[in-house]
C-alpha positions in Angstrom: 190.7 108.2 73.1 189.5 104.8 71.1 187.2 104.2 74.4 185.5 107.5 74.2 184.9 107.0 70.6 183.7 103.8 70.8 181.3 105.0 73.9 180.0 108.0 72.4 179.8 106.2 69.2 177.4 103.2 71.3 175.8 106.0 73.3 174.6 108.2 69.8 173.3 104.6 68.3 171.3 103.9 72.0 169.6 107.4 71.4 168.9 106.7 67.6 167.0 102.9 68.5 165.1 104.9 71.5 164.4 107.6 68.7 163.2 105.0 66.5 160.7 103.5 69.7 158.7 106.9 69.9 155.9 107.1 67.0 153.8 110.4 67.6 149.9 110.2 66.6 148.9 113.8 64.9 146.2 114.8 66.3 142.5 114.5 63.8 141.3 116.2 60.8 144.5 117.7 60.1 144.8 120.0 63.1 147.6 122.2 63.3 147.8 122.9 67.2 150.9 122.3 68.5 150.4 118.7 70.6 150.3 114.9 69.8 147.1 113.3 69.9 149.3 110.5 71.4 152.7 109.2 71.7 153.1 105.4 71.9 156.6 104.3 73.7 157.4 100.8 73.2 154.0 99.6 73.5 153.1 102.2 76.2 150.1 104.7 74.3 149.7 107.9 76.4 146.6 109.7 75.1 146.5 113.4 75.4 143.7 115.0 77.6 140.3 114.3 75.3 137.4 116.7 75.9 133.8 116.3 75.2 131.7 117.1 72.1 129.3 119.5 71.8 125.3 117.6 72.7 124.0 120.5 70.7 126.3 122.8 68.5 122.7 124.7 67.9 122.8 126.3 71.5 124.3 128.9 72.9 128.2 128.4 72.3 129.6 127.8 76.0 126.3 126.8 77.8 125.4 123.9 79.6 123.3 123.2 76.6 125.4 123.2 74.4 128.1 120.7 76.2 125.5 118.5 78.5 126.6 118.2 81.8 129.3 115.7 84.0 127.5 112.6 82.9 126.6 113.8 79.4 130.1 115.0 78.7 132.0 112.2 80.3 130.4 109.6 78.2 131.1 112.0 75.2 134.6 112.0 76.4 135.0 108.3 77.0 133.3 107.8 73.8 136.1 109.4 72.2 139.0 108.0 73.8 137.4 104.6 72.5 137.6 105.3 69.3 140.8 107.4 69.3 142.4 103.9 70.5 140.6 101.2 68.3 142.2 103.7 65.8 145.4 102.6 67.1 144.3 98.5 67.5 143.8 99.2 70.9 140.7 99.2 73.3 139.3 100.1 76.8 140.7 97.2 77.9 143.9 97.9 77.6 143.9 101.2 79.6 146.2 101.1 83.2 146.0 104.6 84.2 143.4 107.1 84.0 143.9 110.9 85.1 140.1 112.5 85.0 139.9 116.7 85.1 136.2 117.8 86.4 135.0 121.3 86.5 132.7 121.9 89.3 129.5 122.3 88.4 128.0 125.4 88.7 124.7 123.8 88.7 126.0 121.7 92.1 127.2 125.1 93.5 130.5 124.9 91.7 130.9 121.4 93.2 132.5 118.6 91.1 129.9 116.1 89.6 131.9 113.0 90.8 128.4 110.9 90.7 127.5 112.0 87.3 131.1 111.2 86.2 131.0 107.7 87.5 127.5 106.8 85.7 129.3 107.0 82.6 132.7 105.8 83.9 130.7 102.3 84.9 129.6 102.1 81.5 132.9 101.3 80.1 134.7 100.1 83.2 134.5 97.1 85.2 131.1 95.7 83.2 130.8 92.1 82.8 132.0 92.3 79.2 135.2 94.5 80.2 136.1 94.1 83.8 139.5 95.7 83.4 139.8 98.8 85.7 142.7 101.0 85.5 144.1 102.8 88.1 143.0 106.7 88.5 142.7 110.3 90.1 140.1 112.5 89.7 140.5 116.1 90.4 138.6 119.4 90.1 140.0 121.4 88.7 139.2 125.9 88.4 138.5 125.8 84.3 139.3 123.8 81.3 139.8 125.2 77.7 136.7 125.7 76.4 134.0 127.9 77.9 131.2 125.5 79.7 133.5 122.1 79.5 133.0 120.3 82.7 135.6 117.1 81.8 138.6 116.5 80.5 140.3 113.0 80.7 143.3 111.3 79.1 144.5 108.0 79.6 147.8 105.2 79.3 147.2 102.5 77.5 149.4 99.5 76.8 149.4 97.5 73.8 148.2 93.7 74.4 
């Protein structure tokens, strides 16, 4: 009876510390949807899916003015995962895995823009100032939640 004590006891304390491991980034501006920004694990960031800003809020909600297209959106994108982790004392750098969401385009036919996603991808990856490449999928995929987006990408980072 002492022994099951004692290891429920040890097992309820491992849970708390792990509890304790887990900080939970809200997401900006005071947003009340229901996910994390990101949840840092012992070092281990994993950034929730980041999607572009609007190029020009002043055209047509939706269009591919409004949002820009695969290269125009992806360095939007990539622009904010940048700054989401230097917010968090962390940098491109430090990324290890990248998953990367591409609408296709239905100016390519409705094919993904895998060339206009890597001109801004090689803007931030494997330059002579930040050489670090993290592993990655891209995927196309039928829609993403706004009207008109075209990429969506979230990353795992690892604090140096």
């Amino acid at each position: 009876m002492k022994r099951t004590l004692l290891m429920g006891t040890l097992l309820l304390a491992a849970g708390a510390a792990q509890a304790s491991d887990i900080k939970r980034y809200p997401l900006p501006g005071g947003s009340t949807f229901p996910i994390a920004s990101a949840v840092e694990v012992k070092g281990t960031v994993y950034q929730s899916g980041m999607v572009p800003a609007p190029k020009d809020a002043k055209a047509a909600k939706g269009s591919a003015a409004f949002w820009g297209n695969t290269e125009e959106q992806s360095l939007s994108v990539l622009s904010r995962i940048e700054a989401s982790l230097k917010e968090k004392g962390l940098a491109m750098a430090d990324v290890v895995k990248m998953t990367v969401f591409l609408v296709g385009d239905p100016a390519l036919g409705g094919k993904m823009d895998f060339g206009g996603f890597m001109k801004a991808y090689t803007q931030y990856f494997g330059t002579q100032a930040q050489p670090n490449l993290p592993a990655r999928s891209a995927v196309q995929v039928a829609a993403l939640a706004g009207e008109g987006m075209l990429v969506e990408i979230e990353v795992i980072a690892i604090r140096p």
